[in-house]
C-alpha positions in Angstrom: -4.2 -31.4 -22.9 -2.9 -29.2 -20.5 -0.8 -30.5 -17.5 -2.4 -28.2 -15.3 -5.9 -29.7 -16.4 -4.6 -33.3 -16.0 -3.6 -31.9 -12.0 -7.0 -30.8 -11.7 -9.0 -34.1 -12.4 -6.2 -36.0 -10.1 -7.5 -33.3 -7.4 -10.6 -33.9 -7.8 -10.3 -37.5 -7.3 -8.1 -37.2 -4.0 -10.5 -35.2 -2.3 -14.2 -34.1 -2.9 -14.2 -30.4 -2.1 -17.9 -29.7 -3.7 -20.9 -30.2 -0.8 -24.3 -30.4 -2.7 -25.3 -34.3 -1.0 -25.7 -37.4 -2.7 -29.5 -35.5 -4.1 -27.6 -32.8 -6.5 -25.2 -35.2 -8.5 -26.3 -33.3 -11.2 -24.4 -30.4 -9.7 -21.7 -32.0 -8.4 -20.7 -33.0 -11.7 -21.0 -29.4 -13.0 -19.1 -28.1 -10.5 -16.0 -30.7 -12.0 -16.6 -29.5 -15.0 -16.5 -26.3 -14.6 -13.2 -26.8 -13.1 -11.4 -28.9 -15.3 -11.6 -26.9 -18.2 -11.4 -23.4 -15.8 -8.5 -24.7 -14.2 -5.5 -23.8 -17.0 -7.1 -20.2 -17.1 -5.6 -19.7 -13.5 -3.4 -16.8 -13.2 -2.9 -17.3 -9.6 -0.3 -19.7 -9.1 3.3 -19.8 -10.4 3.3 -23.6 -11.7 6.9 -23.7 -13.1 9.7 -23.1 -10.8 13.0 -21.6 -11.8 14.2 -24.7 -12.8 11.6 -25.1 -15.5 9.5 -28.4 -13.5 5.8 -27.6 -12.6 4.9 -26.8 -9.3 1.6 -27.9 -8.6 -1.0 -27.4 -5.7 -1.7 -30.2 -3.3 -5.4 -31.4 -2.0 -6.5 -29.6 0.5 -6.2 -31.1 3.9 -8.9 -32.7 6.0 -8.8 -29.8 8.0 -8.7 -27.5 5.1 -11.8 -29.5 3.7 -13.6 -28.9 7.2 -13.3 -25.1 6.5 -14.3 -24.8 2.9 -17.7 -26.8 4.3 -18.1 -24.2 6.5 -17.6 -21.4 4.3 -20.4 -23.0 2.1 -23.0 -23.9 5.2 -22.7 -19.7 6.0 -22.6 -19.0 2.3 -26.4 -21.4 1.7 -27.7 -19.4 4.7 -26.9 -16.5 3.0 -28.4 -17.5 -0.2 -31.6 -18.9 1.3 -32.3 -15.6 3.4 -31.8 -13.5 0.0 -34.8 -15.7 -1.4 -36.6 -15.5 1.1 -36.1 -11.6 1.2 -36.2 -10.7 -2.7 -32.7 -9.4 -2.3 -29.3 -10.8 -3.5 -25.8 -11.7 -2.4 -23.2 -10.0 -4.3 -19.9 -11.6 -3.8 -17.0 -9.7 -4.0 -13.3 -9.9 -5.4 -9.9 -10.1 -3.9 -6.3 -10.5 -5.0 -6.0 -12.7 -7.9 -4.0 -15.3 -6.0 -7.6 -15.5 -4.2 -10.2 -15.0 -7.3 -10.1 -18.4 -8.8 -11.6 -19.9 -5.1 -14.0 -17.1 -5.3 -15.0 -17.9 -8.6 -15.3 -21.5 -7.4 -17.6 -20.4 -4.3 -19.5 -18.5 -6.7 -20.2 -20.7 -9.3 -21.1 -23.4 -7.0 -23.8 -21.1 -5.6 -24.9 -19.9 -8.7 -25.5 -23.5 -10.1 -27.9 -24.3 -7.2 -30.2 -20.6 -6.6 -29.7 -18.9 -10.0 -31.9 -21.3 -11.9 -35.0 -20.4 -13.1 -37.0 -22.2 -10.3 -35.4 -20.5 -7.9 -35.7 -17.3 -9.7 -39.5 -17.7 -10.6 -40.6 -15.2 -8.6 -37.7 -12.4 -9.2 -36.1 -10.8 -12.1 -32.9 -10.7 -10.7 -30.0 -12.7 -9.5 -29.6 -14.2 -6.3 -26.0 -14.4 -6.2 -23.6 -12.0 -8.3 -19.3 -12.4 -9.3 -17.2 -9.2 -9.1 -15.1 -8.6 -11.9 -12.3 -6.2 -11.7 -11.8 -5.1 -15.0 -8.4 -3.5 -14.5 -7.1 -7.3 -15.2 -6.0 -8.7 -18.2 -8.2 -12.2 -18.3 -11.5 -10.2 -16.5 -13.1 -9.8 -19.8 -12.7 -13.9 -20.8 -13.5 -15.0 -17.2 -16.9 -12.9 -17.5 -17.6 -14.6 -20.9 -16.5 -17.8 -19.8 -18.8 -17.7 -16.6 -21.3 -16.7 -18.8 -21.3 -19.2 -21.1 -20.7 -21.9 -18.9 -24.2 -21.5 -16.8 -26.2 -20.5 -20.2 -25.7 -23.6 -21.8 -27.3 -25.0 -18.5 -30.3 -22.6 -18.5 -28.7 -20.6 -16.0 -28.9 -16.8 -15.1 -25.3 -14.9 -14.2 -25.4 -12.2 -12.0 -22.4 -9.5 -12.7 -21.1 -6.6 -10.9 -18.0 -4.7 -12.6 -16.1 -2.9 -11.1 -12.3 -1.2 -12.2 -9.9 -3.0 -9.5 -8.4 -2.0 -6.2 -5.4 -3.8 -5.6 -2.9 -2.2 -7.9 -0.4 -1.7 -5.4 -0.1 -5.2 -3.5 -0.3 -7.0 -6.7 2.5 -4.9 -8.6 4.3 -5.7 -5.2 4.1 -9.1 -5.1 5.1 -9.3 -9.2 7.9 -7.8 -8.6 8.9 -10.2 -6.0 8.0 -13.3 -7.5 9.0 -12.6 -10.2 5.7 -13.2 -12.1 4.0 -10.9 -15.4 1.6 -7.9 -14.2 -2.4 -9.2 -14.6 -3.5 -5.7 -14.7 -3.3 -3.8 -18.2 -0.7 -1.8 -18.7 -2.9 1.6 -19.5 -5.5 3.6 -17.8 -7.3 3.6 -21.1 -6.8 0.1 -21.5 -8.9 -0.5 -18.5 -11.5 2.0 -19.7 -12.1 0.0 -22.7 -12.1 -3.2 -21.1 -14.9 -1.9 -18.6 -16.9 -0.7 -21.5 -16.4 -4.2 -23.1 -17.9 -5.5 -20.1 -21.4 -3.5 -19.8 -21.6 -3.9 -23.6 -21.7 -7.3 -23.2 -23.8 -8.0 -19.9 -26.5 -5.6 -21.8 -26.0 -7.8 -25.0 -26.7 -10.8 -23.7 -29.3 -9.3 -21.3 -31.3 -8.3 -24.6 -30.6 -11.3 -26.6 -31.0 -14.2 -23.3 -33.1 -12.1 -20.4 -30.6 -14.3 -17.8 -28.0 -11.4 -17.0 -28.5 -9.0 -13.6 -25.8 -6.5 -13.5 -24.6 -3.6 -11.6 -22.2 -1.2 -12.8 -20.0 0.4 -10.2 -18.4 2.8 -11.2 -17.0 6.7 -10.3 -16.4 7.8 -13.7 -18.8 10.4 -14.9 -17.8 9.6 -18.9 -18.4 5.4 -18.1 -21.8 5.9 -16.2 -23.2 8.4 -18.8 -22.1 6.0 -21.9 -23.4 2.9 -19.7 -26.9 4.9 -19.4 -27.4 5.9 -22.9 -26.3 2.1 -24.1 -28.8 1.3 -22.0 -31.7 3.4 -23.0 -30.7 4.4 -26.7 -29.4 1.3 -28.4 -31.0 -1.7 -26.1 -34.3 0.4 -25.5 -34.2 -0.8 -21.6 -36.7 1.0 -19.1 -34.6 2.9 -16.2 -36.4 1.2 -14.5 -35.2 -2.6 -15.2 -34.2 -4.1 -11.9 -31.9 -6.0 -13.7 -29.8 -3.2 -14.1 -28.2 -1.0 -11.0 -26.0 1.4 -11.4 -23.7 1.8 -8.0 -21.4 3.9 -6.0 -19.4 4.1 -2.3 -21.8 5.5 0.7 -20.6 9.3 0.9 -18.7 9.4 -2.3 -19.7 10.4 -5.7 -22.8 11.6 -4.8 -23.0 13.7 -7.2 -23.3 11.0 -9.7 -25.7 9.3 -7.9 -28.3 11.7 -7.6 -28.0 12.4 -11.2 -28.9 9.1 -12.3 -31.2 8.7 -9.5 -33.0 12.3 -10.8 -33.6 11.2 -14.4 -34.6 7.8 -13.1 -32.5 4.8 -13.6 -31.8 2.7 -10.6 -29.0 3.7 -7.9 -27.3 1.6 -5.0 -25.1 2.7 -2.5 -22.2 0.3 -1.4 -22.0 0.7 2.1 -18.9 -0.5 3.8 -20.2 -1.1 7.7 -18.4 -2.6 11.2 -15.8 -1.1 13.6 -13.9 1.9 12.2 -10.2 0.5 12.4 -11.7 -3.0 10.0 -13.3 -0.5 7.3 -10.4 2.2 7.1 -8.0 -0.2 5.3 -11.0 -0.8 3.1 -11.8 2.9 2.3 -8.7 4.4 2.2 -7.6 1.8 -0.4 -10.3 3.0 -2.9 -9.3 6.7 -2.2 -6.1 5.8 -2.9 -6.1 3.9 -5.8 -9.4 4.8 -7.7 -8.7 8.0 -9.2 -12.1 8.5 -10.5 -13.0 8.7 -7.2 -10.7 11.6 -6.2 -11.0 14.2 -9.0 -14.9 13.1 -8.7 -14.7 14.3 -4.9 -13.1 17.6 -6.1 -15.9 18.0 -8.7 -18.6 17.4 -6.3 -17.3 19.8 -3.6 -16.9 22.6 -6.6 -20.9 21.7 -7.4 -21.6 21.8 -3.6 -19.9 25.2 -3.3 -21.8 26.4 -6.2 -25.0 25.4 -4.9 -24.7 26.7 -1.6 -23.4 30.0 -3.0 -26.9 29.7 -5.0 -28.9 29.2 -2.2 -27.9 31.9 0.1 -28.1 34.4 -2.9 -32.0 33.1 -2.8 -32.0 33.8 0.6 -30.2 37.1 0.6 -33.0 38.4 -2.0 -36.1 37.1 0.2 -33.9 39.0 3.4 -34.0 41.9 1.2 -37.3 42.0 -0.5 -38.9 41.0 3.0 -37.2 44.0 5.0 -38.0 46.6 1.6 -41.7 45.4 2.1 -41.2 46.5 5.8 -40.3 49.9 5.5 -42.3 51.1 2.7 -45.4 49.4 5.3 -44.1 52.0 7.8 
């Protein structure tokens, strides 16, 4: 057995950081195993220092504790208001020295409102995972997850996504010291995307208990993702269990595509005070490619079309003031 898995049944004996109540042992004991055997997976900590001993993480704190209870208060609200309001709460993802707490928050959610009670009135998820698929282990964490609430009857919602945080993650590697998560290739993390919505629509077909949503900028991913899911898995358009997604005011282009020959389009909307949603936006600008030579596309097509229309126009100008004069 691993010694990182040994660590995490000692941690979860010195401090109970999962808050379902006394009524959902069931859960509680889920949530444990879930982490034990998720737990030597992690990627986000360093557990051997340079001198070769493991360097394990500590319990949290009581203070600690008091915060991660109310993180999961907000998060129930949150949960309980999507029910009540037929929509869903997507969660999303962060540096992978964060993810594997994410993961956590989201399984823990997912074990208590993405069960078929809870779902009996919706076809879709209540609560979704983000998986960047620019990283090396997104592919087995999606499967894992997967797996993991299926064998307890459970649906997963997914959004995929490519990754945003090239930059402060190849920083802190080189710092630390530690191997790259991210693949080493552009293409690589094509392939891995498309391993992604292959398997989300697999398992949608085979199971029924997958909602996904497929963000995505790149034209040659959204129109393989469409025909998949028309052509080989003979899904409607129209499934609500499948969304295809892109940034408020970018790649419009694509949206309104999709949106024209009918499959379903959201638009992530980044909202608040201009100075908390710069860093936000300007790091997808920056480091989503996609998105860029999309935006140069798109302004070409909206050229075009605006040279298009005032041609129209010109020709009714002209036809209207020839009627005129051969009137007079």
């Amino acid at each position: 057995m691993h010694p990182e898995t040994d660590h995490a049944k000692k941690l979860l004996q010195d401090n109970n950081i999962y808050h379902f109540g006394k009524e959902n042992e069931n859960l509680l004991d889920l949530m444990k195993e879930y982490t034990i055997k998720n737990y030597p997976r992690t990627n986000a900590f360093s557990f051997v220092k340079n001198g070769g001993e493991m360097d394990l993480p500590k319990p949290l704190t009581e203070i600690e504790i008091g915060k991660l209870e109310r993180v999961m208060k907000r998060l129930e609200k949150l949960c309980i208001a999507c029910k009540e309001t037929g929509l869903s709460l997507l969660v999303d993802a962060e540096q992978t020295y964060y993810q594997p707490a994410i993961d956590h928050l989201y399984m823990m959610l997912s074990l208590k409102y993405n069960t078929k009670e809870m779902l009996v009135s919706r076809t879709m998820p209540i609560v979704y995972n983000t998986y960047q698929m620019y990283l090396k282990d997104a592919l087995y964490r999606l499967q894992y997850d997967y797996h993991f609430l299926s064998n307890y009857s459970l649906s997963h919602g997914v959004k995929l996504v490519r990754g945003a945080y090239m930059k402060s993650e190849t920083a802190r590697c080189t710092e630390n010291n530690l191997p790259y998560p991210f693949q080493q290739t552009l293409l690589e993390t094509h392939v891995n995307y498309v391993k992604g919505v292959e398997f989300c629509f697999d398992k949608l077909y085979s199971n029924q208990n997958v909602g996904m949503i497929i963000c995505s900028h790149n034209q040659d991913t959204l129109g393989m993702a469409s025909r998949l899911m028309v052509e080989k898995y003979g899904f409607d358009k129209q499934d609500p269990r499948v969304i295809f997604a892109q940034l408020y005011g970018m790649g419009d282009n694509l949206s309104l595509a999709l949106s024209f020959h009918g499959y379903n389009v959201g638009k992530y909307v980044p909202f608040g005070k201009v100075i908390d949603v710069m860093p936000y936006l300007s790091r997808r600008l920056i480091e989503n490619g996609d998105m860029i030579s999309g935006s140069s596309s798109e302004t070409k097509k909206m050229m075009s079309e605006l040279q298009r229309r005032i041609s129209i126009k010109t020709k009714q100008l002209y036809n209207s003031a020839k009627e005129m004069t051969m009137k007079k």
